[in-house]
mmCIF file of the N, C-alpha and C atoms, coordinates in Angstrom:
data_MODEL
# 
_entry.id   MODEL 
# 
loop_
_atom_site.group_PDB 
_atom_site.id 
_atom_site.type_symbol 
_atom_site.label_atom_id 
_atom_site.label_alt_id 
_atom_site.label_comp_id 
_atom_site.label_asym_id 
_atom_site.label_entity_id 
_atom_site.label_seq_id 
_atom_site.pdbx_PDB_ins_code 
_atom_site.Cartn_x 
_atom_site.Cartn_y 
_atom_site.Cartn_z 
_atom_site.occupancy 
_atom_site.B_iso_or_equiv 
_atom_site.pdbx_formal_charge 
_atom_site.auth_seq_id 
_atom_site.auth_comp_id 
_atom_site.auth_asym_id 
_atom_site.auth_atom_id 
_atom_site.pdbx_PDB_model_num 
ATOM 1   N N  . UNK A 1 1  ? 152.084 84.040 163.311 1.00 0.00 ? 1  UNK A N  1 
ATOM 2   C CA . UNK A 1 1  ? 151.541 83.213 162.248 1.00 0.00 ? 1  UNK A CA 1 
ATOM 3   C C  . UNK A 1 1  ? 152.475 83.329 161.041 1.00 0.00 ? 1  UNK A C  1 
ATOM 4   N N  . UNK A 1 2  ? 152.991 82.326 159.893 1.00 0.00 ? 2  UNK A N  1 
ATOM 5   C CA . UNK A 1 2  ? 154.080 82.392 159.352 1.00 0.00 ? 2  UNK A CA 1 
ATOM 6   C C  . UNK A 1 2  ? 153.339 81.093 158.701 1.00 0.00 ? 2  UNK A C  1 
ATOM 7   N N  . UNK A 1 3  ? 152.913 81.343 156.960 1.00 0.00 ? 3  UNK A N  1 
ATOM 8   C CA . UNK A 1 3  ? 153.028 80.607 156.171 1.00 0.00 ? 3  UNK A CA 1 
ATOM 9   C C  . UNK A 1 3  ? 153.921 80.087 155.495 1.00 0.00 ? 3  UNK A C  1 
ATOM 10  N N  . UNK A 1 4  ? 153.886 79.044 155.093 1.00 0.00 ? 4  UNK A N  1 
ATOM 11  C CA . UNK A 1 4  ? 155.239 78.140 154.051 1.00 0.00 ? 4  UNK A CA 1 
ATOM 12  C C  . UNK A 1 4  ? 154.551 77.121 153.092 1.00 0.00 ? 4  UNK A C  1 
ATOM 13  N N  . UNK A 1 5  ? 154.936 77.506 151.776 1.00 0.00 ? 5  UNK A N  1 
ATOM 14  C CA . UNK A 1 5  ? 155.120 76.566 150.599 1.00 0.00 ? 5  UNK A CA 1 
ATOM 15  C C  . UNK A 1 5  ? 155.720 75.046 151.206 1.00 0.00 ? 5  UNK A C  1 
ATOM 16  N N  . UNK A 1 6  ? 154.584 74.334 150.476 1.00 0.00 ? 6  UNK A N  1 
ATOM 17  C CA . UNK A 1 6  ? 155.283 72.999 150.796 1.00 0.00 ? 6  UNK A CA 1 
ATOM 18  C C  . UNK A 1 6  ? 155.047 72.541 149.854 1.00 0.00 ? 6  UNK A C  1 
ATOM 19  N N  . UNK A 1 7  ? 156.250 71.448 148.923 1.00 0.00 ? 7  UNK A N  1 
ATOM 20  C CA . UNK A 1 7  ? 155.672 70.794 148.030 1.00 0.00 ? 7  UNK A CA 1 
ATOM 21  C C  . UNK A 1 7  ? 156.047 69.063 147.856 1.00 0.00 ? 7  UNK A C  1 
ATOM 22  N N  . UNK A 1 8  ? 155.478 68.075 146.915 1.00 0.00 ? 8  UNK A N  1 
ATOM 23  C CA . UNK A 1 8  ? 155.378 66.872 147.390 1.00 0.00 ? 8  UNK A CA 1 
ATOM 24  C C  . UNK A 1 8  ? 153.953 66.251 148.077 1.00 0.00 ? 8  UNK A C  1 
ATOM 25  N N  . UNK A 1 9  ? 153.403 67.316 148.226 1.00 0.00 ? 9  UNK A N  1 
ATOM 26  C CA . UNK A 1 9  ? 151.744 66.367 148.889 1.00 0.00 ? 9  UNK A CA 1 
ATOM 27  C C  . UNK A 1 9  ? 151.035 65.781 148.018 1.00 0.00 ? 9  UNK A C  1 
ATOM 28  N N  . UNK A 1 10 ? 150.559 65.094 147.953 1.00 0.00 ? 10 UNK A N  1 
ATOM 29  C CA . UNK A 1 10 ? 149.812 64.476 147.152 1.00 0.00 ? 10 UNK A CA 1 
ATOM 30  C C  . UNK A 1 10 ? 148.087 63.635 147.564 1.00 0.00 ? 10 UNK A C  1 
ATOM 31  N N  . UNK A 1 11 ? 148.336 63.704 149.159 1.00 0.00 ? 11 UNK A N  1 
ATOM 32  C CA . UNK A 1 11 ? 147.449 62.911 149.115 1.00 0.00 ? 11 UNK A CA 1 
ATOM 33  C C  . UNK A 1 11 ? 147.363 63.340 150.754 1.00 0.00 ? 11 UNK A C  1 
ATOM 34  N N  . UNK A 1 12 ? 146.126 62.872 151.439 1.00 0.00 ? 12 UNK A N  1 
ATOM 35  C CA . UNK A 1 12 ? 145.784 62.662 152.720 1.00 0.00 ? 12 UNK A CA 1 
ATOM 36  C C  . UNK A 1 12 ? 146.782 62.180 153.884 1.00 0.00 ? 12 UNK A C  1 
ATOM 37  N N  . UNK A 1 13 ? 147.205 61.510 153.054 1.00 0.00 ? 13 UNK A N  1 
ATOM 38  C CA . UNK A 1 13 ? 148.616 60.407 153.948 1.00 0.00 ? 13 UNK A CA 1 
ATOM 39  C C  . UNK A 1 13 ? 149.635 61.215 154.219 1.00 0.00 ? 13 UNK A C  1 
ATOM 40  N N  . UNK A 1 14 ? 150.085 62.101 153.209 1.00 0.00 ? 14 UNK A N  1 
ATOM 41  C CA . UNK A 1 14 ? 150.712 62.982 152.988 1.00 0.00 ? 14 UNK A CA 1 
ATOM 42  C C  . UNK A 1 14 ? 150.613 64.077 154.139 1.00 0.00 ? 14 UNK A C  1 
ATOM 43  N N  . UNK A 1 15 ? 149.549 64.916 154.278 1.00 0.00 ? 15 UNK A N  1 
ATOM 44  C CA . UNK A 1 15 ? 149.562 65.782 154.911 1.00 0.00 ? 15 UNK A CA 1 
ATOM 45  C C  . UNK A 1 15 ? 149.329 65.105 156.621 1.00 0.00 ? 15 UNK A C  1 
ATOM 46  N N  . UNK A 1 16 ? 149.157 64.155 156.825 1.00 0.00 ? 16 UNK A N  1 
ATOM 47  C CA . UNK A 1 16 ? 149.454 63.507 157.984 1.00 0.00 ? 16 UNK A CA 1 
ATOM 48  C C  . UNK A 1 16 ? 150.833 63.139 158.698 1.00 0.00 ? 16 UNK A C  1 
ATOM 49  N N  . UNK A 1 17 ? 151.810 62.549 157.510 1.00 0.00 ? 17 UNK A N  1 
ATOM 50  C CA . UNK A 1 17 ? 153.256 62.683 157.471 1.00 0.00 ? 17 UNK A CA 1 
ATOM 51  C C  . UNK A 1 17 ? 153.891 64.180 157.962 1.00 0.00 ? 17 UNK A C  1 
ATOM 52  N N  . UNK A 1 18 ? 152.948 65.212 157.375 1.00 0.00 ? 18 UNK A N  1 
ATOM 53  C CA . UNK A 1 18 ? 153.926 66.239 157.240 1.00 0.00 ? 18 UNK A CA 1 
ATOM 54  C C  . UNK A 1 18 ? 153.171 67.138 158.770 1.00 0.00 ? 18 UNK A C  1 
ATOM 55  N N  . UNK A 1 19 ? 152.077 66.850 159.142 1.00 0.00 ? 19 UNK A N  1 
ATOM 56  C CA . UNK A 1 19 ? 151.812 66.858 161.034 1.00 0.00 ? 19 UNK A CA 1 
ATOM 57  C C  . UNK A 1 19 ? 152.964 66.277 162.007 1.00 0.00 ? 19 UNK A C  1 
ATOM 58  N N  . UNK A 1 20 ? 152.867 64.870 161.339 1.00 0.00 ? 20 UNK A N  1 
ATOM 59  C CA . UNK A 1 20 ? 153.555 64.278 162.538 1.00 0.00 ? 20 UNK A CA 1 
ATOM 60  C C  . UNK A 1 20 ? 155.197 64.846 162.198 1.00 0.00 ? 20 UNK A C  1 
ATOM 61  N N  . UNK A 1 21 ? 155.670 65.331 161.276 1.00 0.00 ? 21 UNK A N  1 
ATOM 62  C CA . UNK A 1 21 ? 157.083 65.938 161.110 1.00 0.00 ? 21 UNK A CA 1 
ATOM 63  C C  . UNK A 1 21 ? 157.154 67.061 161.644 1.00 0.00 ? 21 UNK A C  1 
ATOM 64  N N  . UNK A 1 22 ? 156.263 67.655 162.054 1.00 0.00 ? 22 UNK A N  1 
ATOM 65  C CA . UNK A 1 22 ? 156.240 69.107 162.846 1.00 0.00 ? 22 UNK A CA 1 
ATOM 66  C C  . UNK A 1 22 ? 155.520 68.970 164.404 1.00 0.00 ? 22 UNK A C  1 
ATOM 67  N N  . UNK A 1 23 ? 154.967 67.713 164.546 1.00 0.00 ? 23 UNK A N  1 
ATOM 68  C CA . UNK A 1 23 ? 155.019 67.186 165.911 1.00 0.00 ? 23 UNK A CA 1 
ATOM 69  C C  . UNK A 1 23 ? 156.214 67.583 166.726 1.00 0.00 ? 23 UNK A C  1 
ATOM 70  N N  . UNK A 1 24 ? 155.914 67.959 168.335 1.00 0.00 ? 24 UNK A N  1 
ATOM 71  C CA . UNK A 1 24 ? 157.077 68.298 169.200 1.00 0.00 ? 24 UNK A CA 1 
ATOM 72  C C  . UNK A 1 24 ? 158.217 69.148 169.079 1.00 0.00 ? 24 UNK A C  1 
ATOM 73  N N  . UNK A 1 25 ? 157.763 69.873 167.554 1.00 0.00 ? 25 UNK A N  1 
ATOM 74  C CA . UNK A 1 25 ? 158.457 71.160 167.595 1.00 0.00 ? 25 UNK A CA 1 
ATOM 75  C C  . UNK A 1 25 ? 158.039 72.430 168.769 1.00 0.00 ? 25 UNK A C  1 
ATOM 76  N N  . UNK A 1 26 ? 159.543 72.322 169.332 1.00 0.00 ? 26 UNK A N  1 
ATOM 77  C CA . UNK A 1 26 ? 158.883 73.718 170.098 1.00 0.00 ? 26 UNK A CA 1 
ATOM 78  C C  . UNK A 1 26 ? 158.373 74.904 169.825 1.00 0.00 ? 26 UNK A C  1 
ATOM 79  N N  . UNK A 1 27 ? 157.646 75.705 170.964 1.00 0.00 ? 27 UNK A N  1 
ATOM 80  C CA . UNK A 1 27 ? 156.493 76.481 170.358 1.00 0.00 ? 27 UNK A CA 1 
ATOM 81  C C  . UNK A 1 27 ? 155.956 76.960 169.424 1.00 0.00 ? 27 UNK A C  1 
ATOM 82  N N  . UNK A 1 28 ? 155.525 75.595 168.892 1.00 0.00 ? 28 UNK A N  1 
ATOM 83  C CA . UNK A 1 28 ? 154.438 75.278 168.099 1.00 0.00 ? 28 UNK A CA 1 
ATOM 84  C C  . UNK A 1 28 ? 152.728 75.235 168.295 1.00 0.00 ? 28 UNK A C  1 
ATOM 85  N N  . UNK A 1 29 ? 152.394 75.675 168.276 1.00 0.00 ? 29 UNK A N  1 
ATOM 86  C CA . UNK A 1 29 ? 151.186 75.687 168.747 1.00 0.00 ? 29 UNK A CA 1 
ATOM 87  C C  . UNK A 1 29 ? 150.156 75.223 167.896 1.00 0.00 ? 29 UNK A C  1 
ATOM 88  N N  . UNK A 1 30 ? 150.152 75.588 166.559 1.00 0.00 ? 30 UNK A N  1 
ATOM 89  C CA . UNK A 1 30 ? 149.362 74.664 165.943 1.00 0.00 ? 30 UNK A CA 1 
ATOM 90  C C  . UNK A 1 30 ? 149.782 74.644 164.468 1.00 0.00 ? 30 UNK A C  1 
ATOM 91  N N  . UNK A 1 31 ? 149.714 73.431 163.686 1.00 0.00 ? 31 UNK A N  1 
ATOM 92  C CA . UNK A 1 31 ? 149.850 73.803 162.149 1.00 0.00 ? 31 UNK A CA 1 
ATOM 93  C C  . UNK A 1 31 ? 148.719 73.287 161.357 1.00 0.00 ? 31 UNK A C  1 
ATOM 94  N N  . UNK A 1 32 ? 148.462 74.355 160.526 1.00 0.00 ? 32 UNK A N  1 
ATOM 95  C CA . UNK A 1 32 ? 147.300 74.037 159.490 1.00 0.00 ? 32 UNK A CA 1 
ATOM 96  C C  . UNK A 1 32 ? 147.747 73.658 158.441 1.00 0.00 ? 32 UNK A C  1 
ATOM 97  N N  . UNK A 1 33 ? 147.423 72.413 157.680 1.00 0.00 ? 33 UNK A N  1 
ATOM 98  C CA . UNK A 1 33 ? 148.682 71.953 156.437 1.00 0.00 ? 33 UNK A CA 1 
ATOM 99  C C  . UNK A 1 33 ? 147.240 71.856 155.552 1.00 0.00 ? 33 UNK A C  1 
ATOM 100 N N  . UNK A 1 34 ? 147.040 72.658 154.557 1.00 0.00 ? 34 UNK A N  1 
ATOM 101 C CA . UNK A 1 34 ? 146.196 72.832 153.064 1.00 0.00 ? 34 UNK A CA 1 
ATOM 102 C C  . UNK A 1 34 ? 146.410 72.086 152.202 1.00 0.00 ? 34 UNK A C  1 
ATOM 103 N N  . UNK A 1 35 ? 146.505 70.909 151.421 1.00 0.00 ? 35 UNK A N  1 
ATOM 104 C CA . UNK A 1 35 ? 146.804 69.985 150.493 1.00 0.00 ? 35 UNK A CA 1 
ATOM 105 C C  . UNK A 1 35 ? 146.612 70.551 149.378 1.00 0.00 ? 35 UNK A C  1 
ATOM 106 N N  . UNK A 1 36 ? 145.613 71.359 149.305 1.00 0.00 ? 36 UNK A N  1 
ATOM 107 C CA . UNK A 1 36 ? 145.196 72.067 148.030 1.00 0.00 ? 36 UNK A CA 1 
ATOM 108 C C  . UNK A 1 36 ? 146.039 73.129 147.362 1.00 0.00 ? 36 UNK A C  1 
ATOM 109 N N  . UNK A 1 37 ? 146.362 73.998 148.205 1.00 0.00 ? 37 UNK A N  1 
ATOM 110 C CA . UNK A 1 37 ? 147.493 74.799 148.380 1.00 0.00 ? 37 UNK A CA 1 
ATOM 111 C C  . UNK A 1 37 ? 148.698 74.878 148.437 1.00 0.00 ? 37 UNK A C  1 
ATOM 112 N N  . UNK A 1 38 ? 148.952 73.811 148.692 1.00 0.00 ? 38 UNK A N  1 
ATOM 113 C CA . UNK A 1 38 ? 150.212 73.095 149.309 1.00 0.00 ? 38 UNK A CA 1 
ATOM 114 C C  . UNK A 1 38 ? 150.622 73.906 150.281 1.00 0.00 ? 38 UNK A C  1 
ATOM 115 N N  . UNK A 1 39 ? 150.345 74.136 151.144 1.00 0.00 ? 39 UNK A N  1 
ATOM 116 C CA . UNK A 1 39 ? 151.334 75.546 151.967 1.00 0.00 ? 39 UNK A CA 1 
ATOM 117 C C  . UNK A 1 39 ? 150.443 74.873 153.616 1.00 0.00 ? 39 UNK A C  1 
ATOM 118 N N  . UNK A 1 40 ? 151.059 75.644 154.435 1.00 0.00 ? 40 UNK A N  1 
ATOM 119 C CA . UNK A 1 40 ? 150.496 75.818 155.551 1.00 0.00 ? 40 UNK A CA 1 
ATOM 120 C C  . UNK A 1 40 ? 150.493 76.675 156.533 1.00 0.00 ? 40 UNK A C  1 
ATOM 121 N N  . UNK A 1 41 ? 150.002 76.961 157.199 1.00 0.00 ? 41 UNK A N  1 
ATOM 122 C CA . UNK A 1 41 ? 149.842 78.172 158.588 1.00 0.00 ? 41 UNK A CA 1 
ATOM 123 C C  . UNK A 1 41 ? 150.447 77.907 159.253 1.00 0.00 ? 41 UNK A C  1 
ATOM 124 N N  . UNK A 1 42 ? 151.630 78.128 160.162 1.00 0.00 ? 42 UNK A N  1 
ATOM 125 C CA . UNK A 1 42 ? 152.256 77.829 161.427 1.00 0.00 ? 42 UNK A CA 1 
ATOM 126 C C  . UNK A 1 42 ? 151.745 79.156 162.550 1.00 0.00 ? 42 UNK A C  1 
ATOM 127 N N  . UNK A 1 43 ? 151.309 78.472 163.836 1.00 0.00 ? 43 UNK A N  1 
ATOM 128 C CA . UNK A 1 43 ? 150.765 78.761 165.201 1.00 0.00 ? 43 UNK A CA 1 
ATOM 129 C C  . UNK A 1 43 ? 152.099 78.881 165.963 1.00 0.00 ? 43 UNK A C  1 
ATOM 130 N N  . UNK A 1 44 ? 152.789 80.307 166.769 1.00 0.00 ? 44 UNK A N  1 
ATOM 131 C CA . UNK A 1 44 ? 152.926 80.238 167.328 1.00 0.00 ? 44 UNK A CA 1 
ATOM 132 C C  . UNK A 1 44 ? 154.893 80.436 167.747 1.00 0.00 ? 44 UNK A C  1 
ATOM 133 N N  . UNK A 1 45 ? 155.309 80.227 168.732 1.00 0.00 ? 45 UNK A N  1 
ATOM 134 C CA . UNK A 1 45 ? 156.909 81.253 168.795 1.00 0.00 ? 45 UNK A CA 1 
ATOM 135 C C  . UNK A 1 45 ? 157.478 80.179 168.512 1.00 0.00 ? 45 UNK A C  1 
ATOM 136 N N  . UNK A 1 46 ? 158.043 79.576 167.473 1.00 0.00 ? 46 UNK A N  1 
ATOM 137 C CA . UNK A 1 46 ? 158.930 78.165 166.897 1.00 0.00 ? 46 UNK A CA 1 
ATOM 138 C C  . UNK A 1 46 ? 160.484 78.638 165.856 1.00 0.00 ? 46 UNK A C  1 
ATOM 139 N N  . UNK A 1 47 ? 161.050 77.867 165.536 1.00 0.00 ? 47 UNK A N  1 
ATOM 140 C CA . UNK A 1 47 ? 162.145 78.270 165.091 1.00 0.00 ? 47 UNK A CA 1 
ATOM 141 C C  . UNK A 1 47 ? 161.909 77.934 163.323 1.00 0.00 ? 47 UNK A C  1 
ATOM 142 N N  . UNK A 1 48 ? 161.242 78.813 162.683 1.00 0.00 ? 48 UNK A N  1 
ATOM 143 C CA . UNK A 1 48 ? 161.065 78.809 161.715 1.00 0.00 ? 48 UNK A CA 1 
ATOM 144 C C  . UNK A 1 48 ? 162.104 77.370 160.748 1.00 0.00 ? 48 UNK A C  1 
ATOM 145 N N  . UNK A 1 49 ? 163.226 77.949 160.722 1.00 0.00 ? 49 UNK A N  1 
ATOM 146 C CA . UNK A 1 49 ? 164.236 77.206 160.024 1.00 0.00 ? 49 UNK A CA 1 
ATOM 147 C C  . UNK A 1 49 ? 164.339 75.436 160.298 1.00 0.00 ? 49 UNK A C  1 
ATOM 148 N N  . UNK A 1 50 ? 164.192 75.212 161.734 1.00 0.00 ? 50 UNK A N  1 
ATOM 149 C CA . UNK A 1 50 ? 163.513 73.849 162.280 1.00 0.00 ? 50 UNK A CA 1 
ATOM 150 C C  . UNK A 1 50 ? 162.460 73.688 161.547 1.00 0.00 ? 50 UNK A C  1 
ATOM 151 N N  . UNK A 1 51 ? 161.438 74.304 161.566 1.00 0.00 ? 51 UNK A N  1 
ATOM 152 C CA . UNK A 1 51 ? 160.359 73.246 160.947 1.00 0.00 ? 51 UNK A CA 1 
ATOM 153 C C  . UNK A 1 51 ? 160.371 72.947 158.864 1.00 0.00 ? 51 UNK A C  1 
ATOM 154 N N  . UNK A 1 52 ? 161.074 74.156 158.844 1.00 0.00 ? 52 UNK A N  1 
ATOM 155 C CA . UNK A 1 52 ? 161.496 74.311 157.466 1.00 0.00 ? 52 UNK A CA 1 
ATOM 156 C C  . UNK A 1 52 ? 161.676 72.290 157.338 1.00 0.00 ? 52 UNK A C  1 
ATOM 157 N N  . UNK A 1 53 ? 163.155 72.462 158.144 1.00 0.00 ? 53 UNK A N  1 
ATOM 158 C CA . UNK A 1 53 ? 164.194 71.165 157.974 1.00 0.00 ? 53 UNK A CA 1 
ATOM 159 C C  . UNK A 1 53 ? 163.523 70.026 158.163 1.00 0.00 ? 53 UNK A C  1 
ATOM 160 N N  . UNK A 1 54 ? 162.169 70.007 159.214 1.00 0.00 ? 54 UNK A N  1 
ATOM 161 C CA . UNK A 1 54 ? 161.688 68.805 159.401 1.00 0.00 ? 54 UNK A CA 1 
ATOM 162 C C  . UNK A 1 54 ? 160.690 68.345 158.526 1.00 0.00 ? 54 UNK A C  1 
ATOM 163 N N  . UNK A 1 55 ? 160.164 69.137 157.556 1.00 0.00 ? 55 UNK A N  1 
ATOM 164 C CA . UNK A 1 55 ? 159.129 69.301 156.832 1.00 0.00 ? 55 UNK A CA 1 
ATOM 165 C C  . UNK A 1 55 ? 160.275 68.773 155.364 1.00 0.00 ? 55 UNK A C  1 
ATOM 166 N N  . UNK A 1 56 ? 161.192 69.015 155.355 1.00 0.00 ? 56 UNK A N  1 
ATOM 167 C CA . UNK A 1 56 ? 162.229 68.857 153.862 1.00 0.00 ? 56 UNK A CA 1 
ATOM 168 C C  . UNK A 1 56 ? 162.567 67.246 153.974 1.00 0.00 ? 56 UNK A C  1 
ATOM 169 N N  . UNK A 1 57 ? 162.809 66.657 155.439 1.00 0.00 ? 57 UNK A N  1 
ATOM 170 C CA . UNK A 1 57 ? 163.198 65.775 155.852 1.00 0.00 ? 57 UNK A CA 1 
ATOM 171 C C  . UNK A 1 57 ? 162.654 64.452 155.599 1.00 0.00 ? 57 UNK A C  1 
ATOM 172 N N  . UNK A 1 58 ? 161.530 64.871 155.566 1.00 0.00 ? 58 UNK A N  1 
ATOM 173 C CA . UNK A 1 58 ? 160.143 63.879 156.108 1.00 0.00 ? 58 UNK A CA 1 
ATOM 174 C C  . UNK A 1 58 ? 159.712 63.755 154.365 1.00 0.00 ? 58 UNK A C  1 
ATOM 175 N N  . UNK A 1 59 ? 160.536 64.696 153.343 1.00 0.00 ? 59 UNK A N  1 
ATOM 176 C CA . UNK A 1 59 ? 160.462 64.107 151.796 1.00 0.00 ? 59 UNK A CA 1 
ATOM 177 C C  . UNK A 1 59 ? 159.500 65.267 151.891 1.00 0.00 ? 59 UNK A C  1 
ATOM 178 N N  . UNK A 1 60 ? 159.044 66.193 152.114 1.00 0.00 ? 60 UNK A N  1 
ATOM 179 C CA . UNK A 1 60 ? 157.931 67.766 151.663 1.00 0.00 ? 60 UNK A CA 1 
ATOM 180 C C  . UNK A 1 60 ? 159.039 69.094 151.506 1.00 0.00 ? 60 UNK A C  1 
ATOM 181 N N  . UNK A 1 61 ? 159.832 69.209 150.727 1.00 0.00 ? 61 UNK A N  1 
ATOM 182 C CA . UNK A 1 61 ? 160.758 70.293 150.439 1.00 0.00 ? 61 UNK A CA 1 
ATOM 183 C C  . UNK A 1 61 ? 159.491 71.576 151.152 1.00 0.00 ? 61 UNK A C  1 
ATOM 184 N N  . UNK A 1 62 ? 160.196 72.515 151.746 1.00 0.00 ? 62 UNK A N  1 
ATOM 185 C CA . UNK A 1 62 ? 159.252 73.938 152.310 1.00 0.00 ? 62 UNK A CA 1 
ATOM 186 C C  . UNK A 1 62 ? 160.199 74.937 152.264 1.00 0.00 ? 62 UNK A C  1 
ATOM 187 N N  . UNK A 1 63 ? 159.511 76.119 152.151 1.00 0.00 ? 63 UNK A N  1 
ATOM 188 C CA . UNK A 1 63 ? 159.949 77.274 152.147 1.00 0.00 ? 63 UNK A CA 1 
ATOM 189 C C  . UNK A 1 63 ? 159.149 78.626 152.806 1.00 0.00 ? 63 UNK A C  1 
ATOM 190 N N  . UNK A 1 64 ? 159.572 79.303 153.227 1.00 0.00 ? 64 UNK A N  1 
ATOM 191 C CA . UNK A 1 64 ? 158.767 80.183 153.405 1.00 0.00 ? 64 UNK A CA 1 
ATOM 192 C C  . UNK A 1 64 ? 158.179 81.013 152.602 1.00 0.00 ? 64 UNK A C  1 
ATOM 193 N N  . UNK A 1 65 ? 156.890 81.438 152.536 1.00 0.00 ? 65 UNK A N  1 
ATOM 194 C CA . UNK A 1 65 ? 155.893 82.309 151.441 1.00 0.00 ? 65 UNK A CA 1 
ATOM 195 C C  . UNK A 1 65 ? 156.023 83.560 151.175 1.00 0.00 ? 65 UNK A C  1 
ATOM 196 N N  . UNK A 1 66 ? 156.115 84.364 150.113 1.00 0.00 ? 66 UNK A N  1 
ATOM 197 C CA . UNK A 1 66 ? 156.411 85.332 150.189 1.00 0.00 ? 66 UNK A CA 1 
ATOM 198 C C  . UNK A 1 66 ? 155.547 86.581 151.013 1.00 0.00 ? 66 UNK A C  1 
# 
């Protein structure tokens, strides 16, 4: 399990964008994306730095939490 700062959400639409940008990442297993928080939970053995990039990509700059 491996939280990350995300920022740029703003809205519902938003955190739907930033699902489907972490869609078909490998082992991924699940992501919980918090709007409120901006951050989210990552599920599972994935390549951290990948989802970083796809999440920055998709216009949601991320980082990992301290």
């Amino acid at each position: 399990m491996t939280t990350i700062n995300i920022r740029n959400m703003k809205c519902d639409g938003c955190v739907a964008n930033a699902q489907k940008a972490l869609q078909g990442l490998p082992g991924l297993e699940r992501a919980e994306i918090d709007l409120q928080h901006a951050n989210a939970v990552l599920i599972g053995n994935f390549d951290l730095d990948e989802a970083i990039r796809r999440l920055t990509d998709a216009g949601y700059p991320a980082q990992k939490a301290d």
